[in-house]
ROVEXLUM-115924 format. One record per residue (C-alpha): residue number from 1; chain; x negated, y, z negated. Coordinates in Angstrom, 1 decimal, padded with zeros to 4 digits, always signed. Each point is the difference from the previous one (the first is absolute). Layout:
BEGIN
+-----+-------+--------+--------+--------+
:   n : chain :     xx :     yy :     zz :
+-----+-------+--------+--------+--------+
: NUM :     A :      X :      Y :      Z :
...
+-----+-------+--------+--------+--------+
//
This chain:
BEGIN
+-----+-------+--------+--------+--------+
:   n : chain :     xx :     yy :     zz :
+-----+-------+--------+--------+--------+
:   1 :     A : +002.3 : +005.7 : -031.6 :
:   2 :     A : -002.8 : +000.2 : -003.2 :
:   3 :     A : -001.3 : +003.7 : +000.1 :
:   4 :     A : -003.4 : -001.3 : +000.3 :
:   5 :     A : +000.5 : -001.5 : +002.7 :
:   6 :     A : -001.6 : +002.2 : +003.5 :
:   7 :     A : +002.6 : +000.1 : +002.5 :
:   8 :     A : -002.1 : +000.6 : +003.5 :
:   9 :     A : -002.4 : -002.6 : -001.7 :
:  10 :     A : +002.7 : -002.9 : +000.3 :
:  11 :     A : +001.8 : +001.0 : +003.1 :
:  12 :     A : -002.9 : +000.1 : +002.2 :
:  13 :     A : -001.2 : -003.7 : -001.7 :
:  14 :     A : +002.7 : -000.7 : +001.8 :
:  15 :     A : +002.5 : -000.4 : -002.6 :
:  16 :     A : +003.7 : +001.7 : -000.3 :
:  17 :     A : +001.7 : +002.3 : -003.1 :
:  18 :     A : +002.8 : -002.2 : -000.5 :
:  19 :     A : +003.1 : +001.4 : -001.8 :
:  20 :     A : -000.8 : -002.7 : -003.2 :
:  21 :     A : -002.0 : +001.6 : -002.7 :
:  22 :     A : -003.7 : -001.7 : -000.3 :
:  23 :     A : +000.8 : -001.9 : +002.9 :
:  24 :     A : -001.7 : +000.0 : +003.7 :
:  25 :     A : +000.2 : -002.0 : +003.1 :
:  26 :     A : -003.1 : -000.9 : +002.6 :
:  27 :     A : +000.1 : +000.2 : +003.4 :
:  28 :     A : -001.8 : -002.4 : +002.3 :
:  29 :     A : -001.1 : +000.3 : +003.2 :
:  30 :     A : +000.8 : -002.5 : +002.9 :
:  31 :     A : -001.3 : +002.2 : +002.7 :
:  32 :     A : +001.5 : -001.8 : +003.4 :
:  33 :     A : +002.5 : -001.9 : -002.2 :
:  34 :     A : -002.6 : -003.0 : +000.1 :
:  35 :     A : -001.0 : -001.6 : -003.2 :
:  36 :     A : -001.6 : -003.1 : -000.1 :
:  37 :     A : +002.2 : -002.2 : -002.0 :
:  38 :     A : -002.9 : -001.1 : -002.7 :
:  39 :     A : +000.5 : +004.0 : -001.3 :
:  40 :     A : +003.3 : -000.3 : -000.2 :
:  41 :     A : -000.6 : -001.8 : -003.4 :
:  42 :     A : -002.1 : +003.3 : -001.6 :
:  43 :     A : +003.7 : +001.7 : +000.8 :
:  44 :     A : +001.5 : -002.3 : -001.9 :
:  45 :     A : -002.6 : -000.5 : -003.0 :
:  46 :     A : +000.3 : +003.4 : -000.3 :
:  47 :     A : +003.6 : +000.6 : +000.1 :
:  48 :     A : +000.3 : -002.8 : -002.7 :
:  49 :     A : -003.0 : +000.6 : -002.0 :
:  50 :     A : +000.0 : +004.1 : -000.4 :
:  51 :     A : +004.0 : +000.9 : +001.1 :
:  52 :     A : +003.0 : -001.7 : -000.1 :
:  53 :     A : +000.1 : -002.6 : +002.6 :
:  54 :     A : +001.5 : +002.2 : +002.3 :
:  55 :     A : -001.4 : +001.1 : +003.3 :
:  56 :     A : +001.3 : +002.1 : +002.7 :
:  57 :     A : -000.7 : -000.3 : +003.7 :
:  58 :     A : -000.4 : +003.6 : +001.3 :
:  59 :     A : +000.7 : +001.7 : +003.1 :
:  60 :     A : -003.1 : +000.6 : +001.2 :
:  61 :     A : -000.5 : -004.1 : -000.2 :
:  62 :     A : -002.0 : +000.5 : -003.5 :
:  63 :     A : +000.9 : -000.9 : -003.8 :
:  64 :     A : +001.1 : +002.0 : -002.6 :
:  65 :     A : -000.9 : -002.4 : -003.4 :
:  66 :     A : +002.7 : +002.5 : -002.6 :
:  67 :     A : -000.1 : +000.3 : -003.9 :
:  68 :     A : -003.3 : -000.4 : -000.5 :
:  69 :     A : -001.3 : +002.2 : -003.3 :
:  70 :     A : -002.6 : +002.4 : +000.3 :
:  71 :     A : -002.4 : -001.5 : -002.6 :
:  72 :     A : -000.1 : -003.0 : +002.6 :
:  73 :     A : -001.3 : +002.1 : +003.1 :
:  74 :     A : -003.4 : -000.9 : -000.7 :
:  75 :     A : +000.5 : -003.4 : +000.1 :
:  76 :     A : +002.6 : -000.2 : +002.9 :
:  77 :     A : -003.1 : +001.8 : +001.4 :
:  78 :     A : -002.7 : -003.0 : -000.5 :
:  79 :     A : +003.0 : -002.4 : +001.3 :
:  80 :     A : +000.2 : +001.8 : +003.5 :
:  81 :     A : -003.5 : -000.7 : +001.0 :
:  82 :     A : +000.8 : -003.0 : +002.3 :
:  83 :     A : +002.8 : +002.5 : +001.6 :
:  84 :     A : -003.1 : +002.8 : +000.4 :
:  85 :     A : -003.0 : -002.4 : +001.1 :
:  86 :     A : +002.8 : -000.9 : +002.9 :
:  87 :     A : +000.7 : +003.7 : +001.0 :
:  88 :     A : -004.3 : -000.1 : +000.1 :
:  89 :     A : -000.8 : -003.2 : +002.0 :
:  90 :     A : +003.3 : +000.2 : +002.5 :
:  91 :     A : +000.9 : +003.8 : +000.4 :
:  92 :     A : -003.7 : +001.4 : -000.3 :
:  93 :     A : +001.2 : +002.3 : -002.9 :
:  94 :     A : -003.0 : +001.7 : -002.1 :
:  95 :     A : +000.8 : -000.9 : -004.0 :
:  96 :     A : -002.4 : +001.7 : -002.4 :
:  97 :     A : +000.9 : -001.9 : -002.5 :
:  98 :     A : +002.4 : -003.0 : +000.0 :
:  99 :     A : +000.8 : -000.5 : -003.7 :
: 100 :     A : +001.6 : +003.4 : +000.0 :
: 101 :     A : +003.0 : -000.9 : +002.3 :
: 102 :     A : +001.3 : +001.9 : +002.9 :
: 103 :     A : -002.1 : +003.0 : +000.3 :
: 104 :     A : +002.5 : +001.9 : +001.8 :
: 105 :     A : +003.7 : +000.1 : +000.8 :
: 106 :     A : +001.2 : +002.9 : +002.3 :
: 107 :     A : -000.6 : -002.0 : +003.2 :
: 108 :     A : +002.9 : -001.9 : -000.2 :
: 109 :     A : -000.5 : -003.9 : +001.3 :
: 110 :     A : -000.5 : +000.0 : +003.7 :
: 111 :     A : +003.6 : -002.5 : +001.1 :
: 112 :     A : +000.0 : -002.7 : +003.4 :
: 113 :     A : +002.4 : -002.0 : +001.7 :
: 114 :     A : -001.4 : -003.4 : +000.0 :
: 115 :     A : -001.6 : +000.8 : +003.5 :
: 116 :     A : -000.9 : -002.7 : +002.8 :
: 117 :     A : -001.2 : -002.3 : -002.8 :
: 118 :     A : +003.0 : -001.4 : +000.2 :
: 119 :     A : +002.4 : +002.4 : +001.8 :
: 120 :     A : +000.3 : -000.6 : +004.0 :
: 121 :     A : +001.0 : +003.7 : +000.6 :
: 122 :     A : -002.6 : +001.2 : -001.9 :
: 123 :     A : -003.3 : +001.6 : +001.9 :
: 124 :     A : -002.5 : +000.0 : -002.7 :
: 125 :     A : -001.1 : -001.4 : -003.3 :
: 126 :     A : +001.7 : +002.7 : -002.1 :
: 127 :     A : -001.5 : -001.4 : -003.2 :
: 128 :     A : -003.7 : +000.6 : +001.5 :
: 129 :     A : +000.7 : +003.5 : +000.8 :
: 130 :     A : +001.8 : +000.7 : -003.2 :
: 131 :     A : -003.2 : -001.4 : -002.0 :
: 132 :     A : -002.5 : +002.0 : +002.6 :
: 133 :     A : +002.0 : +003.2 : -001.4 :
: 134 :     A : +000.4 : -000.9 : -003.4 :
: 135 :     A : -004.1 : -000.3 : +000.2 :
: 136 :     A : +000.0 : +003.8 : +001.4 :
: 137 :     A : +002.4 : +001.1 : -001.8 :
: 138 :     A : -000.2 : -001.2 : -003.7 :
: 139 :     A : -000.3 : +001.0 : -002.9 :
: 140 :     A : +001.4 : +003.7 : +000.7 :
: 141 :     A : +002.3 : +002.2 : -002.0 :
: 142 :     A : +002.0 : +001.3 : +002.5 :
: 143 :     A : +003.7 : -000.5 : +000.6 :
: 144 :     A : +000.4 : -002.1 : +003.7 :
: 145 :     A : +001.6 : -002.9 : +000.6 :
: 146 :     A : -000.9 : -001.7 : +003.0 :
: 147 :     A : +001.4 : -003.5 : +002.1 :
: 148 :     A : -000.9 : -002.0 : +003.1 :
: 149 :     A : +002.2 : -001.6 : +001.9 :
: 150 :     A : -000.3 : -003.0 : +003.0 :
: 151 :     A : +002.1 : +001.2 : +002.1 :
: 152 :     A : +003.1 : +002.8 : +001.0 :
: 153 :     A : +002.3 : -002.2 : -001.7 :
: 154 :     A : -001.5 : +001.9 : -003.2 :
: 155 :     A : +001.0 : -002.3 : -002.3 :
: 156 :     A : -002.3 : +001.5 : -002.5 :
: 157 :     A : +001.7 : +003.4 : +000.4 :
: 158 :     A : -002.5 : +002.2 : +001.4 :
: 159 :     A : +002.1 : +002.5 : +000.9 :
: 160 :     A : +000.8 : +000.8 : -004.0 :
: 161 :     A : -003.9 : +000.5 : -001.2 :
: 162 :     A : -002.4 : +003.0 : +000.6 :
: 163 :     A : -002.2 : -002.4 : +002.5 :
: 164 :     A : +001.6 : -002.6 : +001.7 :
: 165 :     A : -002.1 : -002.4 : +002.2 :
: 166 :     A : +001.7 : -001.2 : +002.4 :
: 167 :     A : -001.6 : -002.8 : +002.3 :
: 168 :     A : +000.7 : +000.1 : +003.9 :
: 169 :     A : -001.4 : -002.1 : +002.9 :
: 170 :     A : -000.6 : +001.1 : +003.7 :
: 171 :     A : +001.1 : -002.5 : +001.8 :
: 172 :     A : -001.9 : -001.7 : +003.0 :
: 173 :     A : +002.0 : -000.9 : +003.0 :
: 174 :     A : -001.3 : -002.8 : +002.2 :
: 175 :     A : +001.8 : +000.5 : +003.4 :
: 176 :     A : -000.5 : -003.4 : +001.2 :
: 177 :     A : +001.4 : -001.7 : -002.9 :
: 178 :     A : +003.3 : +001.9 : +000.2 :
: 179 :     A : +002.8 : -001.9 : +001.1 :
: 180 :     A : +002.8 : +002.0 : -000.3 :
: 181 :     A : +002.1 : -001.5 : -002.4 :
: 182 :     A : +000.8 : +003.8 : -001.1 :
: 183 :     A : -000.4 : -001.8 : -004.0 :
: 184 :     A : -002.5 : +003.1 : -000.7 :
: 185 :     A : +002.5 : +002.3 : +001.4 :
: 186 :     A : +003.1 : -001.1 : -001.5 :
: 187 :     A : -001.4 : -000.3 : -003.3 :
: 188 :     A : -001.6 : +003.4 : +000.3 :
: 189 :     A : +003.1 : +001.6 : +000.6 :
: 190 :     A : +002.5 : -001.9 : -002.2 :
: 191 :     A : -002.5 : +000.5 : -003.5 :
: 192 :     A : -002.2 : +002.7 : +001.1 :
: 193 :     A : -000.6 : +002.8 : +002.0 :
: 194 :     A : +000.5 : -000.6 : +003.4 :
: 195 :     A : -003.5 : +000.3 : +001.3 :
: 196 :     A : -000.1 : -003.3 : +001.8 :
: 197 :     A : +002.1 : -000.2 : +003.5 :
: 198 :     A : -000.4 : -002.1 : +003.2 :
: 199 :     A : -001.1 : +001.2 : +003.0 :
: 200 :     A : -000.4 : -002.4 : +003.3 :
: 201 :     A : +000.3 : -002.5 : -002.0 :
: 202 :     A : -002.8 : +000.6 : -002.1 :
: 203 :     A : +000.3 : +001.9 : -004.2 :
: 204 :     A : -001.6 : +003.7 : +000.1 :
: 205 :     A : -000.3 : +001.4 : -003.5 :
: 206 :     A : +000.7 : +003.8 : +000.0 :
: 207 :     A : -003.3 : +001.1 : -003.0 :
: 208 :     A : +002.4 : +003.0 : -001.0 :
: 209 :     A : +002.8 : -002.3 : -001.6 :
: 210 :     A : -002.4 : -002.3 : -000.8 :
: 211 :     A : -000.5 : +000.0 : -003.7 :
: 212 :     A : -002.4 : -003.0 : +000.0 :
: 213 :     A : +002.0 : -003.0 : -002.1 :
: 214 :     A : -000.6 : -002.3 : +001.6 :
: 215 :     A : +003.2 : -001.8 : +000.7 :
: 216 :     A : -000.5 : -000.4 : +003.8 :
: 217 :     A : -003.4 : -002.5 : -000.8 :
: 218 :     A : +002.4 : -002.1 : -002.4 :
: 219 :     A : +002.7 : -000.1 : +003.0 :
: 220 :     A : -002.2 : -000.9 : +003.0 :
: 221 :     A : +000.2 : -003.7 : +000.6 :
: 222 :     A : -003.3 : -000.1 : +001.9 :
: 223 :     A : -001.7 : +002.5 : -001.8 :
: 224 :     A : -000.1 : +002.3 : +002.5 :
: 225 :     A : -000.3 : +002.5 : -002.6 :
: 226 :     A : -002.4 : -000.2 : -002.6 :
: 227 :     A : -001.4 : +002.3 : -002.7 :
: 228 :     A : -003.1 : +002.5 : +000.5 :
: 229 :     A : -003.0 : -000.9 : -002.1 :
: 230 :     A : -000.7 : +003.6 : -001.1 :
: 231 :     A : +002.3 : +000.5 : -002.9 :
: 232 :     A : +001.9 : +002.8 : -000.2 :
: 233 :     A : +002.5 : +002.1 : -002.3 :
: 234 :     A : +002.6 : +002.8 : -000.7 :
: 235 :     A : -000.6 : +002.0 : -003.4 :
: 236 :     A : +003.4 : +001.6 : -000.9 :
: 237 :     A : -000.3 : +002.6 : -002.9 :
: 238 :     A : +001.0 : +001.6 : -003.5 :
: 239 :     A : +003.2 : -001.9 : +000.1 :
: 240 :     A : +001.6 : -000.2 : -003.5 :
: 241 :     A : +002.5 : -000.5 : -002.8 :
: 242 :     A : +000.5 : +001.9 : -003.0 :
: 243 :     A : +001.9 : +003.1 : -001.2 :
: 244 :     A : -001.3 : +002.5 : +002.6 :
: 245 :     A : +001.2 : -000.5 : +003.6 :
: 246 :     A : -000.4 : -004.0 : +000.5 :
: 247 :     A : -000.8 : -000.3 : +003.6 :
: 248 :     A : -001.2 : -002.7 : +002.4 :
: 249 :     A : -003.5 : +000.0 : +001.5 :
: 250 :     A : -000.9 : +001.2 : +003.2 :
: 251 :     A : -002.8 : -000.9 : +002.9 :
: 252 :     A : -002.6 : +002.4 : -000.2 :
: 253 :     A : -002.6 : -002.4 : +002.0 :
: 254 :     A : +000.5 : -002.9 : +002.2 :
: 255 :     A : -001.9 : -002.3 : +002.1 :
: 256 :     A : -003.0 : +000.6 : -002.3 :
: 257 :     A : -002.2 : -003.3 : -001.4 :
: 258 :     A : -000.9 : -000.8 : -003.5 :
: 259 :     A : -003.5 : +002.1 : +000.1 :
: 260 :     A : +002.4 : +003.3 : +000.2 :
: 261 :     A : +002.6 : -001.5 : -002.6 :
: 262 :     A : -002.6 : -000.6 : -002.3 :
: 263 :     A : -002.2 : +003.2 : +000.4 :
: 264 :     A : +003.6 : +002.0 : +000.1 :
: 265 :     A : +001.0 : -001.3 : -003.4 :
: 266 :     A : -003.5 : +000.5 : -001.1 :
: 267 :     A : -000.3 : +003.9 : +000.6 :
: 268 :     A : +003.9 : +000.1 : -001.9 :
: 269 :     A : -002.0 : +000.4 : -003.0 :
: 270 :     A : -002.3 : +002.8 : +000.7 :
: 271 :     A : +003.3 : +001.9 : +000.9 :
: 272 :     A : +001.7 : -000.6 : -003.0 :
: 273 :     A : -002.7 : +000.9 : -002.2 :
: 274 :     A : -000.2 : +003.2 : +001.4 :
: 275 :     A : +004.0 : +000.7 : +000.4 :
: 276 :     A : +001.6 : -001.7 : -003.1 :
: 277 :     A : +001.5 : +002.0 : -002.7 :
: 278 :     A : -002.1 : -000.9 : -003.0 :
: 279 :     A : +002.3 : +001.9 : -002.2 :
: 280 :     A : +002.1 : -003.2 : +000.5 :
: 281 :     A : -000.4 : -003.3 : -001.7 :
: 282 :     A : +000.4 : -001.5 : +003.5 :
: 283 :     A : +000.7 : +001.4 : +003.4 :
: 284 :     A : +001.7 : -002.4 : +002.8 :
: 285 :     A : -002.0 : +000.2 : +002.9 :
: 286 :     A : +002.7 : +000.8 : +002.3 :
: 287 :     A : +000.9 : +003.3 : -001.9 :
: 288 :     A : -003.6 : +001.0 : +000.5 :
: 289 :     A : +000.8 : +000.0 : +004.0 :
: 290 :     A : +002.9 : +001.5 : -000.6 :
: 291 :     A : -001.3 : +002.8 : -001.6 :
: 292 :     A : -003.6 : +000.4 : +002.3 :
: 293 :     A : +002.0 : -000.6 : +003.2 :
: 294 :     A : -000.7 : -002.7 : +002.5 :
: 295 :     A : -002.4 : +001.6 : +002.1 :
: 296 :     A : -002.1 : +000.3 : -003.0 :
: 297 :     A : +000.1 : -003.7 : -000.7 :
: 298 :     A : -000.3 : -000.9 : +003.8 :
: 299 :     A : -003.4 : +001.3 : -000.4 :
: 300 :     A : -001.6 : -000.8 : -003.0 :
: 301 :     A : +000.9 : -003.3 : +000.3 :
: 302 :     A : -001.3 : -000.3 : +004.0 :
: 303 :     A : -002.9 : +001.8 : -001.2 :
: 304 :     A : -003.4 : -002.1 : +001.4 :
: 305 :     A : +002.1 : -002.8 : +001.5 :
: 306 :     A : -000.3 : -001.0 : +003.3 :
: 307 :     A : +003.2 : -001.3 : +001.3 :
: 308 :     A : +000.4 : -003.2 : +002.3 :
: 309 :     A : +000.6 : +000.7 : +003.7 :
: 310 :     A : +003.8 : -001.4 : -000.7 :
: 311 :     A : +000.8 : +002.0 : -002.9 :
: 312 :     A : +002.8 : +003.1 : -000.2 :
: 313 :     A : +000.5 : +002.4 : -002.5 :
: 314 :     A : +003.3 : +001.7 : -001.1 :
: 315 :     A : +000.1 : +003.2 : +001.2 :
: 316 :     A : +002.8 : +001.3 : -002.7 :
: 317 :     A : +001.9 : -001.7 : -002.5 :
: 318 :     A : +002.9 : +000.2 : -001.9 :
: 319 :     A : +001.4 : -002.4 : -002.2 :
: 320 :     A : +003.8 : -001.1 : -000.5 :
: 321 :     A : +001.2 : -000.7 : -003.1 :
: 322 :     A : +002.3 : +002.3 : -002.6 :
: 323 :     A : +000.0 : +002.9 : -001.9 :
: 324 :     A : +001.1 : -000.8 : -003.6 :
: 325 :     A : +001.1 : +003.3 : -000.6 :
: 326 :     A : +002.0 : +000.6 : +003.5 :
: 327 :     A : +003.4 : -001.3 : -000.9 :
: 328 :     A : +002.0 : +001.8 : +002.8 :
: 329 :     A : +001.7 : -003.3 : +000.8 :
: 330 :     A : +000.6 : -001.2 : -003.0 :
: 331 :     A : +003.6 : +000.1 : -001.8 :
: 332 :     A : +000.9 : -001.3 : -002.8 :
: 333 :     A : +003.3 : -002.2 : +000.1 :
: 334 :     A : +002.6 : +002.2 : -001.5 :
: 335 :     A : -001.0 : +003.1 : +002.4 :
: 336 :     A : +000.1 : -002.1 : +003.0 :
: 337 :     A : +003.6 : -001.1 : -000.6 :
: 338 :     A : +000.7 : +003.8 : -000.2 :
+-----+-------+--------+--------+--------+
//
């Protein structure tokens, strides 16, 4: 890396140190994983006009364009404006100045399933949501990585990111239209929970093994069951990777519609502004609850939101996962044969 080069100036464009000397890499954003298919050719001009031809499909559904020089920044910059005027017009973003590329890159790009676009399990339009968050959200510095999901199937892994949207239905029972196949129940209980059983002939769904995915309105031949209107979610939390205790998410509310979601995510930042450890170069959010205590959170984040008649909130948490330092159960090879 040149010496004249400032270091928190090209990170939070949104580009990465990379281990080659005089060398970067830009990140794009694809918040919702949906790009329309005319962009993809920027990607690609790019790649093959300012880097090496390469590209690399990230994680967090983005692209990483690698080995791209420094002097070129500028210029890789002015070539990212259709990618920017899109984060403007479809995701509501607010861009100063678009020849300047990304202006910030510590929100990392909000991820979806593909949703009920195309997905029959799916309960929403994940990509929507993701782009009505990405317009909240962006550009920010801080460190949270964020992904929607259709349904409990979670392909989008929820359950590994710091706020994972999960999206649930309530679903309606017509009585009449019940024939008592038991499809609803059998399905519920061979891939789900259980929640579903036949009484008199007739399904009952028990609400507290309910978890809302869905499967019973797929099953019913007569559509007996069908989904609520009202859209409705779980938010798991500060799940994560990494060196430090990788854990999975947990609930901390369900039942709760997108109006909560959104205005939960929303006062996040407030909170970490006032918690973070600026001595730092970056702080992960979930170390900032670990360190002010759930409680704390609980009520920063509620603060001023009025919560749907259907919501509940976690009470305590405590999150699973391992201790990387805690290796009371680990041998190595050799001593376990003595």
């Amino acid at each position: 890396m040149s010496l004249d080069i400032n270091r928190k100036k090209v990170t939070k464009n949104a580009y990465r140190v990379t281990k080659r000397r005089n060398m970067t890499a830009i990140r794009v954003r694809v918040p919702g994983g949906h790009l329309d298919a005319e962009h993809l050719k920027t990607v690609a001009e790019i790649a093959q006009k300012f880097g090496d031809g390469n590209v690399h499909i990230t994680i967090r559904q983005g692209f990483e364009i690698p080995n791209i020089p420094f002097e070129k920044m500028n210029e890789v910059n002015a070539a990212l404006k259709p990618l920017l005027e899109t984060l403007q017009c479809a995701n509501g973003v607010v861009i100063e100045n678009l020849d300047n590329g990304y202006p910030g890159a510590g929100m990392r790009n909000i991820s979806a399933c593909i949703g009920n676009r195309v997905c029959p399990f799916g309960n929403v339009d994940t990509s929507a949501l993701a782009a009505k968050l990405e317009g909240q959200l962006f550009p920010n510095d801080f460190h949270v990585k964020i992904a929607v999901t259709g349904c409990p199937n979670d392909c989008i892994k929820a359950h590994m990111q710091d706020f994972g949207i999960i999206a649930i239905c309530e679903p309606q029972f017509d009585y009449d239209s019940c024939i008592g196949c038991e499809a609803c129940a059998n399905t519920c209980r061979r891939k789900v929970t259980g929640a579903i059983t036949m009484r008199n002939g007739k399904a009952v769904r028990d609400v507290r093994r309910c978890i809302g995915c869905g499967e019973c309105v797929l099953a019913c031949p007569t559509s007996a069951w069908t989904r609520n209107q009202t859209k409705f979610f779980r938010l798991v939390i500060m799940g994560r990777t990494g060196k430090k205790n990788p854990r999975l998410a947990v609930p901390f509310l369900n039942w709760v519609t997108e109006d909560v979601v959104m205005k939960v995510i929303k006062n996040t930042i407030p909170y970490i502004d006032k918690h973070i450890l600026r001595c730092l170069a970056k702080e992960h959010i979930g170390y900032i609850v670990d360190r002010t205590g759930y409680d704390t959170f609980r009520r920063e984040v509620l603060d001023g939101i009025e919560l749907n008649s259907e919501a509940k909130v976690a009470k305590t948490l405590q999150w699973p996962g391992y201790d990387t330092v805690n290796d009371a159960n680990m041998k190595s090879y050799n001593q376990r044969k003595v």
